[in-house]
C-alpha positions in Angstrom: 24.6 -69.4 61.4 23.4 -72.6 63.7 24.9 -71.5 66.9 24.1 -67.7 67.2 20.3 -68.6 66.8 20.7 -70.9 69.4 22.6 -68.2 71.8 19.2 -66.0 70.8 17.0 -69.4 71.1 18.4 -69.9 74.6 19.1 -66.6 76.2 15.3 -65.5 75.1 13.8 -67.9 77.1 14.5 -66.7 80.4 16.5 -63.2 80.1 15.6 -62.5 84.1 17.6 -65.1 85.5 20.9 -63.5 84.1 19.7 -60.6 85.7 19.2 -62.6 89.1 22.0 -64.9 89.1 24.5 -65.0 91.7 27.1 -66.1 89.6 26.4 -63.4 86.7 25.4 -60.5 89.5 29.0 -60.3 91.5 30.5 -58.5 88.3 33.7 -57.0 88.4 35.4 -56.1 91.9 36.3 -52.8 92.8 40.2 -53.4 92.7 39.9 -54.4 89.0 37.8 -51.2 88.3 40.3 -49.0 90.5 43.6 -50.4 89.4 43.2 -51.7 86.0 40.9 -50.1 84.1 40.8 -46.5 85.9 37.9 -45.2 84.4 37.4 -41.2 83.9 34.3 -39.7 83.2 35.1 -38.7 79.5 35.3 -42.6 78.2 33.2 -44.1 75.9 32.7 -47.6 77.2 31.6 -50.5 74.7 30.4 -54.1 76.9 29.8 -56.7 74.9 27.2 -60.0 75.0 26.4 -57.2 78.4 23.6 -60.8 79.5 22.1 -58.9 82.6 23.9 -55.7 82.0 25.9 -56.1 85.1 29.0 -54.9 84.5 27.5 -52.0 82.3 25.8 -50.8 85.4 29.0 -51.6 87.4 31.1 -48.9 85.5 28.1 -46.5 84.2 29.1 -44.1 86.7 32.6 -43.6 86.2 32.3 -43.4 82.3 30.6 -40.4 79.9 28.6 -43.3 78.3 28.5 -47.3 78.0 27.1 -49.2 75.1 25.7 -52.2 75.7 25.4 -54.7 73.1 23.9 -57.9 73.0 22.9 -60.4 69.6 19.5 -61.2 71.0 17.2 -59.0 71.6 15.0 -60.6 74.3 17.8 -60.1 77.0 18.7 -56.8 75.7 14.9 -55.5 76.3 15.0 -56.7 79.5 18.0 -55.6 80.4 17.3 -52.0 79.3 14.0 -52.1 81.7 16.0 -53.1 84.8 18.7 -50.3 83.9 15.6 -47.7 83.3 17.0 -45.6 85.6 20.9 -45.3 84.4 21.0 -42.4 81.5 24.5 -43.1 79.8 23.2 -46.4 78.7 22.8 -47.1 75.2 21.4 -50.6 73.9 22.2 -52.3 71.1 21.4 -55.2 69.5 25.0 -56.5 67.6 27.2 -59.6 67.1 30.6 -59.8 69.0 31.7 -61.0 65.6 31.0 -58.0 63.8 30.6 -54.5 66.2 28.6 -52.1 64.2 31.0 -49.5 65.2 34.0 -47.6 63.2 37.5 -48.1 64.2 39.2 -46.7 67.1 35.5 -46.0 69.0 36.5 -46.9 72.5 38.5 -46.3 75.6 37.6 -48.9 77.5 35.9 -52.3 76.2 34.4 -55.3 78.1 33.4 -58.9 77.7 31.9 -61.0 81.0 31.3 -64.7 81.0 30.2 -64.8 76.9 32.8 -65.9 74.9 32.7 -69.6 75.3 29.1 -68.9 73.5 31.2 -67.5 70.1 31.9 -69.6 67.0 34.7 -67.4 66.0 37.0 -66.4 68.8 39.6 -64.7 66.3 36.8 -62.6 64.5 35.5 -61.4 68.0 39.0 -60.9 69.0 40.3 -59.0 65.7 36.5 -56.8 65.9 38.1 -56.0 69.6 41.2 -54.9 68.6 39.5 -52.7 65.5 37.5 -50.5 67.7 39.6 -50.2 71.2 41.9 -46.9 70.6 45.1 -47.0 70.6 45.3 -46.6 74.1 42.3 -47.9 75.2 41.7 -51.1 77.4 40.4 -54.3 76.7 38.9 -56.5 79.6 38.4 -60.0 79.3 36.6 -62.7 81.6 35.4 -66.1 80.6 35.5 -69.7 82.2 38.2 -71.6 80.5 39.8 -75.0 80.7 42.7 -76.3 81.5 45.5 -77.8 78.9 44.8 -81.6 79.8 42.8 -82.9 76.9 40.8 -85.4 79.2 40.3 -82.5 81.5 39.0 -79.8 78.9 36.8 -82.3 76.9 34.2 -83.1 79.9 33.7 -79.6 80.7 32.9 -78.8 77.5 31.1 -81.8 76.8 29.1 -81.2 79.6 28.6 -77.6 79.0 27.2 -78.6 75.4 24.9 -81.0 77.6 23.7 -78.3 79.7 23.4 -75.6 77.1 22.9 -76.0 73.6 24.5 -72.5 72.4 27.8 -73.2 74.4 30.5 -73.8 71.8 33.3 -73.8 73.2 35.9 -73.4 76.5 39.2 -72.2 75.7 42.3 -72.7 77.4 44.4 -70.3 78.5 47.1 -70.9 76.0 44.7 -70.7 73.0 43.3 -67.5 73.9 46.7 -65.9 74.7 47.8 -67.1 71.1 44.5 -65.2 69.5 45.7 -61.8 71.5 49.1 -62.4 70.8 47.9 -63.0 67.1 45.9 -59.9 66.9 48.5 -57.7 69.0 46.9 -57.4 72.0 49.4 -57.8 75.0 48.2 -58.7 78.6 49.0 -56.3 81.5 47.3 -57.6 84.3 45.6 -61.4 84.8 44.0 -63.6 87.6 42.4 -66.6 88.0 40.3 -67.8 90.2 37.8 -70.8 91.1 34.1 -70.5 91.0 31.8 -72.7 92.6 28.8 -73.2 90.9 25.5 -74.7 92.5 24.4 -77.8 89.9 20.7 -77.3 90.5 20.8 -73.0 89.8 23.3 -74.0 86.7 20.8 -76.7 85.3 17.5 -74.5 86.1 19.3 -71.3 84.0 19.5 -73.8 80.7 17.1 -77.0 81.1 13.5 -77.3 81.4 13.0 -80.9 81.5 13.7 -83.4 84.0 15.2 -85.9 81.6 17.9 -83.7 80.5 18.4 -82.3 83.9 19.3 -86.0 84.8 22.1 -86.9 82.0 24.0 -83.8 83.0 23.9 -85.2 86.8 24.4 -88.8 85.7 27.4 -87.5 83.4 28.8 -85.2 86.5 28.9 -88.4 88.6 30.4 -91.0 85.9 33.3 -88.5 86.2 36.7 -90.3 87.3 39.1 -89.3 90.2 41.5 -87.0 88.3 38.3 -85.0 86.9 36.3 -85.2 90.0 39.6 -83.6 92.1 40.4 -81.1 89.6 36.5 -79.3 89.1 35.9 -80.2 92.6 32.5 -82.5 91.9 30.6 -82.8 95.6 28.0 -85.2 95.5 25.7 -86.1 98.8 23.3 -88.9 98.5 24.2 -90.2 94.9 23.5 -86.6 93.4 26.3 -84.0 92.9 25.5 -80.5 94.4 28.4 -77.8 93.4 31.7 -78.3 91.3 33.9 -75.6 90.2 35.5 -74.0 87.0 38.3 -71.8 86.6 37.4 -68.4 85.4 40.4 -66.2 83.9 40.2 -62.3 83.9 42.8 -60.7 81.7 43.1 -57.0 81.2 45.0 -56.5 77.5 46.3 -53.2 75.7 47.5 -52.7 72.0 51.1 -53.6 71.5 53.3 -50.7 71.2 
């Protein structure tokens, strides 16, 4: 399929910098470890699209063993060499749309900042729901948009700019239909702004200076309503940080 080789076209070129990126490096906090997902060392942990491998080093130690899958296997290789020196790491290389895993595998399952990159939401979801247990925990993060069509449709459009292999934000309400859908019920949820640098977000993606410069020219056509809401700052005709709304959702199976 045309958009998962250009998630592998784009993360291979520079797996490092999802290592060393700010915005991919703060993982999880400690309150959503401790409170919601109340790991105990006999788990089985499956993270998946694990990028850097963040939050599989996050929760290594509290769990018997994480695997970490990712579809292309640049990141994954260089993942597993900055994690050399975790043990109950496993790597492999699979497609959030179809887990190479039997039903029922997991206690605890994670997804960071990687499903705007999917084609298929409902597949990845329904795979989720497959191989959590019964009473296992799912845990959910991703930057999504807001239900204003105006408002949704630059972000993504300038996303897609910025990143070829982006496919898609979701709002809210469409991923809450997809859980709702597959019988997954939310338990705990937060949401939260996050400030991105524009330079560090274009460097990640974009090589050349031409491309660089319709993303910024595109950031700065933005009108008021947009420029309020994803809180565009511009200094000297060039914009310098805006901010997106990332959702964290912690789900369970319906009883």
């Amino acid at each position: 399929m045309l958009e998962k080789e250009l998630v592998k076209k784009t993360f291979a070129k520079r797996p490092q910098d999802y290592v060393t990126s700010t915005t991919h490096a703060l993982g999880i906090s400690q309150e959503v470890i401790s409170t919601w997902l109340n790991p105990a060392p006999t788990m089985e942990m499956l993270d998946i699209a694990t990028g850097g491998g963040h939050v599989a080093k996050q929760l290594s130690p509290y769990v018997r063993i994480v695997y970490a899958t990712d579809l292309t296997k640049e990141m994954l290789a260089n993942t597993k060499q900055h994690l050399q020196a975790l043990t109950n790491l496993l790597y492999i290389m699979a497609d959030a749309e179809q887990l190479p895993f039997l039903d029922a595998s997991f206690d605890l399952i994670t997804c960071r900042i990687a499903a705007h990159h999917f084609p298929n939401p409902d597949q990845f979801i329904r795979e989720v729901k497959r191989v959590l247990k019964k009473d296992g925990k799912f845990l959910f993060i991703d930057n999504i948009v807001p239900n204003i069509k105006q408002h949704e449709l630059f972000m993504n459009q300038v996303e897609k700019m910025r990143d070829e292999s982006h496919v898609r934000f979701l709002t809210k309400e469409e991923w809450g239909c997809l859980f709702k859908q597959h019988g997954l019920k939310i338990s705990q949820q937060h949401t939260h702004k996050k400030t991105l640098s524009v330079n560090k977000w274009l460097d990640r993606t974009l090589c050349h200076e031409d491309e660089k410069n319709n993303v910024i020219k595109r950031l700065l056509q933005a009108d008021t309503d947009i420029t309020n809401y994803y809180q565009i700052k511009n200094r000297n005709e060039k914009p310098l940080q805006f901010s997106i709304d990332e959702w964290s959702v912690l789900m369970k199976h319906e009883k």
